[in-house]
Phi, psi and omega in degrees: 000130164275191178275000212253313209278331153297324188281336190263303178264348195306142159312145176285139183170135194292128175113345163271000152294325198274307181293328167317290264250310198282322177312323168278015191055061128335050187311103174272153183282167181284282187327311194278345165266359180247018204241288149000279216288325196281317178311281174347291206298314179283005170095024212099339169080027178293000128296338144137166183277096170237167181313156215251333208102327192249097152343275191306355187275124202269013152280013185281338179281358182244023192269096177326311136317341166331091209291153166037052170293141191223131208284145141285019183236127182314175193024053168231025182275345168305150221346060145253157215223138166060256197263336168302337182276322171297340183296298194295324175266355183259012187266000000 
């Protein structure tokens, strides 16, 4: 995608600031490039925003859209409940 192309038709969706942001040479956060990299990949989410599916992609546990997503990154356990929180502390 380019940059004209995105500012103009892209969907509103977490990651399009972040891909605006880098397409300008930018400096992004490890979160703000992968939020980037999931717009890229889904095209814009022109599909609408939903879970993308692709399992094997290993940013999928960080997949913004994602159904009964569960963060992978320590300190990230605010509102998860019983044992996905425990999942999350025992890393």
């Amino acid at each position: 995608m380019k940059l004209e192309e995105i500012e103009r038709y892209g969907k509103n969706a977490r990651g399009k600031k972040e891909l605006i942001r880098h397409l300008d040479d930018l400096r992004l956060t490890p979160r703000q490039m992968i939020l980037a990299k999931c717009y890229e990949c889904t095209n814009g989410y022109v599909d609408g925003k939903v879970d993308c599916l692709v399992c094997s992609c290993p940013l999928y546990s960080l997949m913004p859209f994602r159904k009964g997503a569960v963060y992978a990154l320590a300190g990230h356990a605010e509102g998860l409940r019983g044992k996905e929180k425990l999942k999350v502390r025992a890393r």
